[in-house]
Predicted model as a PDB file, atoms N, CA, C, CB and O in Angstrom, pLDDT in the B-factor column:
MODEL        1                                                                  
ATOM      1  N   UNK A   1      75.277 163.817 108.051  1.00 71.00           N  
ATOM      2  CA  UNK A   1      76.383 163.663 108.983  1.00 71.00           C  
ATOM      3  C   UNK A   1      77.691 164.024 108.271  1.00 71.00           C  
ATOM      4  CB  UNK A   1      76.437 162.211 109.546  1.00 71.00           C  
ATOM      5  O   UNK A   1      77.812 163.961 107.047  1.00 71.00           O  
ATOM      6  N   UNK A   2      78.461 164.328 108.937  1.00 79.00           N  
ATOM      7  CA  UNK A   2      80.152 164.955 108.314  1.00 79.00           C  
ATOM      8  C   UNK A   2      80.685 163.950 108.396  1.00 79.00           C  
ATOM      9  CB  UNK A   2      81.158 166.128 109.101  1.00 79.00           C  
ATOM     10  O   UNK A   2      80.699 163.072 109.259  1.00 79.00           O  
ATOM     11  N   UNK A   3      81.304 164.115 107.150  1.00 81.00           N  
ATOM     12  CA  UNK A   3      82.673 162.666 106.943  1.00 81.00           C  
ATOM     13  C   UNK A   3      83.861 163.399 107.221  1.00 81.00           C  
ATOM     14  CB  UNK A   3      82.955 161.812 105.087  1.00 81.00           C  
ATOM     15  O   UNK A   3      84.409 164.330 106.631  1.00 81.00           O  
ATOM     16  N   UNK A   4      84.170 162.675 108.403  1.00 86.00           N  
ATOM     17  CA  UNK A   4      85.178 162.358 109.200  1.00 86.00           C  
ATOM     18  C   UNK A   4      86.991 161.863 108.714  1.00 86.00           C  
ATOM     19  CB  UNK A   4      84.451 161.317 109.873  1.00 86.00           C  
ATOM     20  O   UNK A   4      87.547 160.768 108.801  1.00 86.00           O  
ATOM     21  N   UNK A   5      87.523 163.250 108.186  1.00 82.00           N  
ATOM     22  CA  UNK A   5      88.434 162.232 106.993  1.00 82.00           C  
ATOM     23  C   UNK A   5      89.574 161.754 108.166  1.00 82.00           C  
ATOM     24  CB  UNK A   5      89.362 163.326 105.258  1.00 82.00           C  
ATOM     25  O   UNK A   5      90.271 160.775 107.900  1.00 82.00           O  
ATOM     26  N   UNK A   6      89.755 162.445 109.448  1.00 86.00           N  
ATOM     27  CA  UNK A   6      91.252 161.766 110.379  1.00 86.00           C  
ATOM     28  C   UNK A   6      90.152 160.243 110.659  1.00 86.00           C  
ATOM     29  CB  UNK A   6      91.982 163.044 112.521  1.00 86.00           C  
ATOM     30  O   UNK A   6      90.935 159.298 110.568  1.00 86.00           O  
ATOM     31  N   UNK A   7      89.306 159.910 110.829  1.00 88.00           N  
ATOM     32  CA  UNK A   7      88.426 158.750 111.256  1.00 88.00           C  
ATOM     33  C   UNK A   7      88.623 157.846 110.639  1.00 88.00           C  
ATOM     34  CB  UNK A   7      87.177 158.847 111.236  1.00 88.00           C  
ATOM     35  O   UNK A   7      89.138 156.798 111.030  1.00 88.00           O  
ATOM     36  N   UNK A   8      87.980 158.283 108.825  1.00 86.00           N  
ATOM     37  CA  UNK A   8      88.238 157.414 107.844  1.00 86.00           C  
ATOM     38  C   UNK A   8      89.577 156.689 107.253  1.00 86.00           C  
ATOM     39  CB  UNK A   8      87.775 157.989 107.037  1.00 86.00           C  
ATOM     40  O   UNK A   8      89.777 155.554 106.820  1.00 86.00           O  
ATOM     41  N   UNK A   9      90.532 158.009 107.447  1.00 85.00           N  
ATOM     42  CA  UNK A   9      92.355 157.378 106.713  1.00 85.00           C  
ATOM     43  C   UNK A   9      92.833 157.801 107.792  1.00 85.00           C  
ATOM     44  CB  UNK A   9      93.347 158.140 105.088  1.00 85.00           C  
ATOM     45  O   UNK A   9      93.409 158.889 107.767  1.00 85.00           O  
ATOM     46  N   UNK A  10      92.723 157.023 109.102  1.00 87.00           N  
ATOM     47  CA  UNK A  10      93.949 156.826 110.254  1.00 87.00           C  
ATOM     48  C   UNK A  10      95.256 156.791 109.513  1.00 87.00           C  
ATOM     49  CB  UNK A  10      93.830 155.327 111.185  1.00 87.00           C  
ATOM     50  O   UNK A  10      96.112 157.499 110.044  1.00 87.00           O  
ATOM     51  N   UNK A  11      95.650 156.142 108.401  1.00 84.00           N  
ATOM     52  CA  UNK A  11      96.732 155.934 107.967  1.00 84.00           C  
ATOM     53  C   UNK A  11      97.911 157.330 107.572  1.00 84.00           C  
ATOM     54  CB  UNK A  11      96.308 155.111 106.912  1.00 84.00           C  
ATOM     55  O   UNK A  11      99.101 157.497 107.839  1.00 84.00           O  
ATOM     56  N   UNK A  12      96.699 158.314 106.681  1.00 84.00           N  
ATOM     57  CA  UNK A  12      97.323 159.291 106.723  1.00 84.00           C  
ATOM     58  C   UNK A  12      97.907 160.638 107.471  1.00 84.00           C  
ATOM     59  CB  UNK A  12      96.969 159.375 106.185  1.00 84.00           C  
ATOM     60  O   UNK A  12      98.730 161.475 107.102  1.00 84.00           O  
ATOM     61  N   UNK A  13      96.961 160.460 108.947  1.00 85.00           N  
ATOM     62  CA  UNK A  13      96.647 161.221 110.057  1.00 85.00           C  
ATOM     63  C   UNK A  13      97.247 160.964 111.555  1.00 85.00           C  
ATOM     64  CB  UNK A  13      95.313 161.130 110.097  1.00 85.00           C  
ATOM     65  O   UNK A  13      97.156 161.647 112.575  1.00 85.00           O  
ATOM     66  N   UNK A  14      97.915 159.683 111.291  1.00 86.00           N  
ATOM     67  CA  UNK A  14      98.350 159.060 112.492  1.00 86.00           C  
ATOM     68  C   UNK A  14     100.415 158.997 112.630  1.00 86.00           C  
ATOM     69  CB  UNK A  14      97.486 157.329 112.364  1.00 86.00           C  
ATOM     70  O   UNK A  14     100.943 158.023 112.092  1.00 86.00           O  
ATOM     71  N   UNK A  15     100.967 159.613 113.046  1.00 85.00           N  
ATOM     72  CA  UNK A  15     102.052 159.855 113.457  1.00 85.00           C  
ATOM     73  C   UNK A  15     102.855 158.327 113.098  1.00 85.00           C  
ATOM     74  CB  UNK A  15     101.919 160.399 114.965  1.00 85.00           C  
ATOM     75  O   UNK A  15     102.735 157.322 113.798  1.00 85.00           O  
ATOM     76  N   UNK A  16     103.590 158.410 111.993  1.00 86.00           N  
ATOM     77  CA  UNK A  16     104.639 156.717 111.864  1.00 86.00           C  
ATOM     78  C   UNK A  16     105.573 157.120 112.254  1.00 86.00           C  
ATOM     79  CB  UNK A  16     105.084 155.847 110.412  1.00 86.00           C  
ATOM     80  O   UNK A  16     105.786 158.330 112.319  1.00 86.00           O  
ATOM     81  N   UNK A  17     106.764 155.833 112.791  1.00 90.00           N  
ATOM     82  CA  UNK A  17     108.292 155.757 113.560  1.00 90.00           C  
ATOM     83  C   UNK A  17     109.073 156.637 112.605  1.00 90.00           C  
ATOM     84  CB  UNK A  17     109.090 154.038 113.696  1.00 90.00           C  
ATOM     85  O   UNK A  17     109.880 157.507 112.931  1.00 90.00           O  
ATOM     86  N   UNK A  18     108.654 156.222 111.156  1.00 91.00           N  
ATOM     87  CA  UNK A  18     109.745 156.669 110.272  1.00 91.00           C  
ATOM     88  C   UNK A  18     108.722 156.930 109.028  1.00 91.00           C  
ATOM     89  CB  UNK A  18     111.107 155.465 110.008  1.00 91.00           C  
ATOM     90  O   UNK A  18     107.660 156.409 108.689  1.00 91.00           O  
ATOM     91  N   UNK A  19     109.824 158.353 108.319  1.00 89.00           N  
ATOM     92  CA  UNK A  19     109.108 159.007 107.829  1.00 89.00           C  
ATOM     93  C   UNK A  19     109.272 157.927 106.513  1.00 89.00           C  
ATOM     94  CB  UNK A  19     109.421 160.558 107.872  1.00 89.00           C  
ATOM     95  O   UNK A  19     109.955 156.917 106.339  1.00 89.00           O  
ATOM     96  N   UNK A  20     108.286 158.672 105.684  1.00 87.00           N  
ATOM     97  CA  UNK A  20     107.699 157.508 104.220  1.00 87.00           C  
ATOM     98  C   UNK A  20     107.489 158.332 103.539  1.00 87.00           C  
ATOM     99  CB  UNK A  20     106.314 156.453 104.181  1.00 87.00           C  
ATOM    100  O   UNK A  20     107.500 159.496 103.941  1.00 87.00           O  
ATOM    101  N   UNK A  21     107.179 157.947 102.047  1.00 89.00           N  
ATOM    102  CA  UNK A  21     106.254 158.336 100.682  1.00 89.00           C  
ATOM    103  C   UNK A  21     104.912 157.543 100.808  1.00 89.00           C  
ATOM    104  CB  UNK A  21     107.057 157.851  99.107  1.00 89.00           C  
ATOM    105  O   UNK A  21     104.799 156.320 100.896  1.00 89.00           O  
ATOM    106  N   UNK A  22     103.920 158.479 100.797  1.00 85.00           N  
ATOM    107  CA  UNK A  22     102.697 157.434 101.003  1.00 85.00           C  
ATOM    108  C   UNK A  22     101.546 157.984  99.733  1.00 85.00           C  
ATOM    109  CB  UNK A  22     101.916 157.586 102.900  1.00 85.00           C  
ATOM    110  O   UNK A  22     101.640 159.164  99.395  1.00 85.00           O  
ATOM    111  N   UNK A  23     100.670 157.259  99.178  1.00 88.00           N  
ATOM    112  CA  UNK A  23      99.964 157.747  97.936  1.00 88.00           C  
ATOM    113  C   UNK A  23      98.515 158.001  98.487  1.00 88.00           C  
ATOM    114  CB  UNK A  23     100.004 156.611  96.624  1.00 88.00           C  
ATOM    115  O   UNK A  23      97.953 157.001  98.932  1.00 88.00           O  
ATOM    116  N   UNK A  24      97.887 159.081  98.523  1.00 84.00           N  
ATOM    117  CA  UNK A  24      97.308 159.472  98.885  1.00 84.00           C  
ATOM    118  C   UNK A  24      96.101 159.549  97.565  1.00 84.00           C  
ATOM    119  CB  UNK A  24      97.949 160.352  99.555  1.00 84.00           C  
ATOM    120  O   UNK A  24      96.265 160.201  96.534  1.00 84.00           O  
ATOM    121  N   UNK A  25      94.389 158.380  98.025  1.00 85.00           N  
ATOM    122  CA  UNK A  25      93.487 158.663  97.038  1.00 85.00           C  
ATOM    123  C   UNK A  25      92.846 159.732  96.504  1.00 85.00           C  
ATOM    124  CB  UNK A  25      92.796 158.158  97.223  1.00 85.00           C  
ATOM    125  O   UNK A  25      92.846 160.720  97.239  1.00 85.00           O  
ATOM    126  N   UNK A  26      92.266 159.857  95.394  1.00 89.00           N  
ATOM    127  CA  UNK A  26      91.518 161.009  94.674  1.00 89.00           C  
ATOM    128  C   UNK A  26      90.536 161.291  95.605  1.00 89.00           C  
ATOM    129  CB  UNK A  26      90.880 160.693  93.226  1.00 89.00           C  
ATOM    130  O   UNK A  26      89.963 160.334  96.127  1.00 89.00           O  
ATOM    131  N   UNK A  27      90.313 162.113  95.833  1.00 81.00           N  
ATOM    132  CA  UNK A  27      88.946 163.077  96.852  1.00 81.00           C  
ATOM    133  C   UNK A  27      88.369 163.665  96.294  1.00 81.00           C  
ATOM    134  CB  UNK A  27      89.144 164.093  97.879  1.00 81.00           C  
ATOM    135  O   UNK A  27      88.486 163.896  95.091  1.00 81.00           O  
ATOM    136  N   UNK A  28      87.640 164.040  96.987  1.00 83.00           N  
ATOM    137  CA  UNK A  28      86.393 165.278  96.115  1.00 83.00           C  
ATOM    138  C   UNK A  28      86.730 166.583  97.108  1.00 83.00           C  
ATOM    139  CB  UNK A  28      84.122 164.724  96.273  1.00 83.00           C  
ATOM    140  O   UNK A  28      87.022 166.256  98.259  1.00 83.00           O  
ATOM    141  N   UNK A  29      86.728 168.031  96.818  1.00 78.00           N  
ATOM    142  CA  UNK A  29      86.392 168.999  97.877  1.00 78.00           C  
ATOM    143  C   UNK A  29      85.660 169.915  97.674  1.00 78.00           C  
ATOM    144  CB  UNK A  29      87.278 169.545  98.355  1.00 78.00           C  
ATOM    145  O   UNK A  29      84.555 169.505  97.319  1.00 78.00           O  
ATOM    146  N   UNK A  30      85.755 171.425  97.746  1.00 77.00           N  
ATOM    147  CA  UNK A  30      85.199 172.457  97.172  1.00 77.00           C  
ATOM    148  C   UNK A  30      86.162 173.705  98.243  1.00 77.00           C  
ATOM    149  CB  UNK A  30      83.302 172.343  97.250  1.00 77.00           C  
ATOM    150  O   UNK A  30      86.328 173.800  99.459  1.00 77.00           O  
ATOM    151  N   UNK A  31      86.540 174.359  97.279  1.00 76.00           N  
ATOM    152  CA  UNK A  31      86.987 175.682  97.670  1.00 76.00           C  
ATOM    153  C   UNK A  31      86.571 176.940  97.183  1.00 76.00           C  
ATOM    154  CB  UNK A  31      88.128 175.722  97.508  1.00 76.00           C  
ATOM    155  O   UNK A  31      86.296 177.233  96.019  1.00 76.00           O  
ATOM    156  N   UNK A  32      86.553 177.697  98.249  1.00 71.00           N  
ATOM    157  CA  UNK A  32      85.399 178.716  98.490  1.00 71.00           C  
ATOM    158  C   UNK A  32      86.834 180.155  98.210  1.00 71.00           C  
ATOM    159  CB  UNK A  32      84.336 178.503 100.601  1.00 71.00           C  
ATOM    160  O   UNK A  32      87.818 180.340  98.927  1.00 71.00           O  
ATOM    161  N   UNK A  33      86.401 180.991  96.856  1.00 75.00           N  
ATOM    162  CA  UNK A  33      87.557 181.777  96.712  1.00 75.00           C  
ATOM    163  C   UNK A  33      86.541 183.874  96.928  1.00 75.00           C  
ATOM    164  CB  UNK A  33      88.487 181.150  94.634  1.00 75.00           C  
ATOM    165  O   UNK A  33      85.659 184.272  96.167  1.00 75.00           O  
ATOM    166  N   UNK A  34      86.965 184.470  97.820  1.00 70.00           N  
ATOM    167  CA  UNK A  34      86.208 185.544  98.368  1.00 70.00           C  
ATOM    168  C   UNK A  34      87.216 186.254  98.411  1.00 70.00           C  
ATOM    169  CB  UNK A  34      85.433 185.429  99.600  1.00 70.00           C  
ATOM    170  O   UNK A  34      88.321 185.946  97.965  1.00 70.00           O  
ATOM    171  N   UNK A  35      86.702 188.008  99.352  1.00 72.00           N  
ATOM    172  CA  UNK A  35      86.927 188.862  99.867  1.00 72.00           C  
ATOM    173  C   UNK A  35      86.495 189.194 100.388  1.00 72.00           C  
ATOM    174  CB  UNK A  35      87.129 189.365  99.620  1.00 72.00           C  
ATOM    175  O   UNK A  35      85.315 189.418 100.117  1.00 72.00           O  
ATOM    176  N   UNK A  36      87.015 189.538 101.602  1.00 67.00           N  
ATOM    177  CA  UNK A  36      86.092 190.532 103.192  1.00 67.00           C  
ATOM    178  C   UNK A  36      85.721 189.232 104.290  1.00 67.00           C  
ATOM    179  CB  UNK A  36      83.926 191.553 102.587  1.00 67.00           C  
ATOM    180  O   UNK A  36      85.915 188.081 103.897  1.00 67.00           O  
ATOM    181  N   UNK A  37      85.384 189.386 105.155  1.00 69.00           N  
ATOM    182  CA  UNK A  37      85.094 188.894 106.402  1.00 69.00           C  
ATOM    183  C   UNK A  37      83.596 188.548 106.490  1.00 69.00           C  
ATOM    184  CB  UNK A  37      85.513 189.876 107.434  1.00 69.00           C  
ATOM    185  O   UNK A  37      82.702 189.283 106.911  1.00 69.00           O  
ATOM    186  N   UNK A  38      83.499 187.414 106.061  1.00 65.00           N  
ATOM    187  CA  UNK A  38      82.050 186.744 106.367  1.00 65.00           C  
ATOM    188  C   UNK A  38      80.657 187.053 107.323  1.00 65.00           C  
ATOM    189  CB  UNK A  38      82.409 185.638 106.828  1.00 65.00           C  
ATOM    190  O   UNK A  38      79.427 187.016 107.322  1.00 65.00           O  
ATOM    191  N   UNK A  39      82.064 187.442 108.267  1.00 68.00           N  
ATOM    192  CA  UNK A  39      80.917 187.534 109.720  1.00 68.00           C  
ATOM    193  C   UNK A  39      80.509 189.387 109.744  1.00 68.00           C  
ATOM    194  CB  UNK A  39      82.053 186.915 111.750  1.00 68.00           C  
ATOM    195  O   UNK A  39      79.870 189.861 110.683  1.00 68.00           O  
ATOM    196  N   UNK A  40      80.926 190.119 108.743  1.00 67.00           N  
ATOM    197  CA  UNK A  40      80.517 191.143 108.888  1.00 67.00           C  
ATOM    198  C   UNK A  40      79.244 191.797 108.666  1.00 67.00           C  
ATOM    199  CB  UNK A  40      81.162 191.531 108.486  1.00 67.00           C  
ATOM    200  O   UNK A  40      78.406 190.974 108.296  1.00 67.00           O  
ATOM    201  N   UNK A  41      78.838 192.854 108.748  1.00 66.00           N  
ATOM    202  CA  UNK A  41      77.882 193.229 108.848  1.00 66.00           C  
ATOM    203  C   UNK A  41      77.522 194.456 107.645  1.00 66.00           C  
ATOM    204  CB  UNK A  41      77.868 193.470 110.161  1.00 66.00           C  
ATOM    205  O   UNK A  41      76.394 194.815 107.309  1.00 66.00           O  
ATOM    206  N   UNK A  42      78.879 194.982 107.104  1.00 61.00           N  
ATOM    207  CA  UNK A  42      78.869 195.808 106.536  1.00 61.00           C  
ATOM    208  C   UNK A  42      78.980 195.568 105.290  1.00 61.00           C  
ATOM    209  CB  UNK A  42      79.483 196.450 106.938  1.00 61.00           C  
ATOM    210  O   UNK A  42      79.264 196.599 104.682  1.00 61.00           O  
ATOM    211  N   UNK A  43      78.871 194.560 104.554  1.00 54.00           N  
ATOM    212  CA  UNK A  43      78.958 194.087 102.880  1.00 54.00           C  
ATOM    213  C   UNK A  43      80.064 193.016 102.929  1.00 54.00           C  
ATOM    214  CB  UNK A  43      79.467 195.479 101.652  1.00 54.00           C  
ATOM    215  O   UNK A  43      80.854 193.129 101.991  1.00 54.00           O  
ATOM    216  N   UNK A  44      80.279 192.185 103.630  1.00 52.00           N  
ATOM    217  CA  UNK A  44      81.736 191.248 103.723  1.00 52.00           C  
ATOM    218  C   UNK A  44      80.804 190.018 102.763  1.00 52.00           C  
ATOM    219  CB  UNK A  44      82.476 190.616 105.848  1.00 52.00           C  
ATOM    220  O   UNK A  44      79.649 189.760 103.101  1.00 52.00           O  
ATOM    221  N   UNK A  45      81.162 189.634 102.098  1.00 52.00           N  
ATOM    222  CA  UNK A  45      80.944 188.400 101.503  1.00 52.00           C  
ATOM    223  C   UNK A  45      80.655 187.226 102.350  1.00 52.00           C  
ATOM    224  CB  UNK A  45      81.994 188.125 100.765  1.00 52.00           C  
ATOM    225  O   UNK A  45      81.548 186.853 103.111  1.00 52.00           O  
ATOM    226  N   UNK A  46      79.482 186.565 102.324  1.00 53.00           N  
ATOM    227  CA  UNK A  46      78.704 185.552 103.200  1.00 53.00           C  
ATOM    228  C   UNK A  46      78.445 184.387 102.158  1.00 53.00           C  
ATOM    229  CB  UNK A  46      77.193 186.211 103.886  1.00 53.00           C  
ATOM    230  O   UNK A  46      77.674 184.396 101.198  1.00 53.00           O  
ATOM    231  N   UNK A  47      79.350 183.312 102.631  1.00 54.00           N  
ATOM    232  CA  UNK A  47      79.137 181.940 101.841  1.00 54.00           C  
ATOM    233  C   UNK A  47      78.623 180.945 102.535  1.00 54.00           C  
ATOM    234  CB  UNK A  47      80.307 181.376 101.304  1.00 54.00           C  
ATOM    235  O   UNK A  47      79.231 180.455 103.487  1.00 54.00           O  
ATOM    236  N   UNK A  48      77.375 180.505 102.120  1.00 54.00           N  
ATOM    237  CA  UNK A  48      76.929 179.330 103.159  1.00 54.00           C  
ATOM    238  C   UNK A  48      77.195 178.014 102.024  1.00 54.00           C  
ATOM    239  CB  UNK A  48      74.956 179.508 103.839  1.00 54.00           C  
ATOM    240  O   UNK A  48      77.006 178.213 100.824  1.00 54.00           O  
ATOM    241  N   UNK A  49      77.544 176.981 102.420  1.00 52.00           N  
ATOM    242  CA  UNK A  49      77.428 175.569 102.087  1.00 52.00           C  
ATOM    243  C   UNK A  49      76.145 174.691 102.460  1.00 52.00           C  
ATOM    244  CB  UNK A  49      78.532 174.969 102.693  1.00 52.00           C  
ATOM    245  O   UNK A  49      75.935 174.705 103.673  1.00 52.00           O  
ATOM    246  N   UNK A  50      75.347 174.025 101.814  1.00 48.00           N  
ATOM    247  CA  UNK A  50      74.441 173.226 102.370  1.00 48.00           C  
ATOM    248  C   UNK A  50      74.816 171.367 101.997  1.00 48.00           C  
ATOM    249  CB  UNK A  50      72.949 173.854 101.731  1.00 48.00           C  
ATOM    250  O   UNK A  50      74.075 170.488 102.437  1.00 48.00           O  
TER     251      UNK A  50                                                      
ENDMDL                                                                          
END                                                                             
């Protein structure tokens, strides 16, 4: 199942009266660094995640 991060930190995702400094925890991610168009057909670089 996908973790849900607006679900999990309402806090950081949810519109306040007045603006703030807020500290935001360590995460984990992964970024995906390419060239060309995934969905192509002609040699575009195709990255799947599992």
């Amino acid at each position: 199942m996908a973790f849900d991060y607006k679900k999990e930190y309402k806090e950081f995702y949810l519109p306040k009266a007045v603006p703030g400094i807020i500290t935001v925890p360590e995460m984990n991610y992964i970024a995906v660094r390419g060239q060309g168009d995934p969905l192509r057909q002609d040699g575009g670089n195709l990255y799947v995640l599992l």
